[in-house]
C-alpha positions as CSV (number, residue, x, y, z in Angstrom):
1,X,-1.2,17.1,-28.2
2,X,-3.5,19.0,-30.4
3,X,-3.9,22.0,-27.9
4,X,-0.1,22.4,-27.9
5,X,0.1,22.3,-31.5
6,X,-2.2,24.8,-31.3
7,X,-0.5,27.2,-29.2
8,X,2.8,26.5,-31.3
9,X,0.8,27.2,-34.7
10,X,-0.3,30.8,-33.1
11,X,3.4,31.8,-32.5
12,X,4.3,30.2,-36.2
13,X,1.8,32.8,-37.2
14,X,2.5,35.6,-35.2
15,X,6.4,35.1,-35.9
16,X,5.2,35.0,-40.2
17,X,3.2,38.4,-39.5
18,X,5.9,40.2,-37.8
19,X,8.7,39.1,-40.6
20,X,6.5,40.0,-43.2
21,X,5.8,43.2,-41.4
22,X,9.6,44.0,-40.4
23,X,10.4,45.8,-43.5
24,X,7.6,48.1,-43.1
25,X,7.5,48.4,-39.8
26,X,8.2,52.5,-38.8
27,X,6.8,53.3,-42.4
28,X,3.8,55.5,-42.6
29,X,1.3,54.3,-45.6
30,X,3.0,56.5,-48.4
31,X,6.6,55.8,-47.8
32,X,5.1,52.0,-48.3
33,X,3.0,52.7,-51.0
34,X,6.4,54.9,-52.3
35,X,8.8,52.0,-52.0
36,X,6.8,48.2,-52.3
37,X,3.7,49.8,-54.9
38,X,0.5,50.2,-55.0
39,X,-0.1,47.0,-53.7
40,X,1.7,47.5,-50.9
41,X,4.3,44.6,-49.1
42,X,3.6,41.7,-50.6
43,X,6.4,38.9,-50.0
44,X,9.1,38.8,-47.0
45,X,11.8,40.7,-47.7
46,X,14.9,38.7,-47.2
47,X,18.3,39.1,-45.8
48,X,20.9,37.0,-47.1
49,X,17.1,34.6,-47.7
50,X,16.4,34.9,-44.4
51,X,13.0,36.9,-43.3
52,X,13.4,39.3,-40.3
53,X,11.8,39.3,-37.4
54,X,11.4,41.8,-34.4
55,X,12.5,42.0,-31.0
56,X,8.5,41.4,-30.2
57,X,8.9,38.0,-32.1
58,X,12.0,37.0,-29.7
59,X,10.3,38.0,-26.7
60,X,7.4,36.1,-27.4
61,X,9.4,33.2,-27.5
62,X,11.2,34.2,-24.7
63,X,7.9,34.4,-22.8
64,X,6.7,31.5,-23.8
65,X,9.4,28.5,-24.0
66,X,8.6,27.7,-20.4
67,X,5.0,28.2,-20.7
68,X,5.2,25.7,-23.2
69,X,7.3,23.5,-21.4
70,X,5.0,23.1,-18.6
71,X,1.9,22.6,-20.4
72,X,3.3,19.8,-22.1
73,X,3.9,18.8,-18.3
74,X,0.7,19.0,-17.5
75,X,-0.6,17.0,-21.2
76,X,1.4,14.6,-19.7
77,X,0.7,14.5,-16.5
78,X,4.0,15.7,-14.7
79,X,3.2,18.6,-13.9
80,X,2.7,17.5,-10.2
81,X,5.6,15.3,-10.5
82,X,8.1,18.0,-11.2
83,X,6.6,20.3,-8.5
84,X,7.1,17.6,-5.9
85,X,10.9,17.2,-7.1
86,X,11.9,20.3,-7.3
87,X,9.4,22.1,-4.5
């Protein structure tokens, strides 16, 4: 299933951007500067070591989980299967 582990690697990354991005996310490029240095965010910033992540992170999942479901479906070839079932 290499496409699918694709697809599942993309939302591993977008969900690592937008947790490393939460803490700075309404900040304009001072107030980061200001509070993280002049480097900038450079590690997640953890809650009780979690990293956060944004509602756009949970509704890409949301979006996708049965987008996902189905295309493993149709990897395996019950795609058709399931629509005949349940059509």
């Amino acid at each position: 299933m290499k496409d699918i582990d694709k697809y599942r690697g993309c939302l591993i990354g977008g969900a690592a951007g937008d947790a490393l991005g939460y803490e700075v996310e309404f900040l304009d490029e001072s107030a980061i500067f200001s509070r993280f240095g002049e480097r900038g965010i450079t590690e997640y910033a953890l809650r009780d070591g979690v990293a956060q992540i944004s509602d756009d992170t949970q509704m890409t999942c949301i979006t996708t989980c049965p987008l996902q479901f189905f295309l493993i479906l149709w990897y395996n070839n019950k795609y058709s299967m399931c629509i005949l079932k349940n059509g």
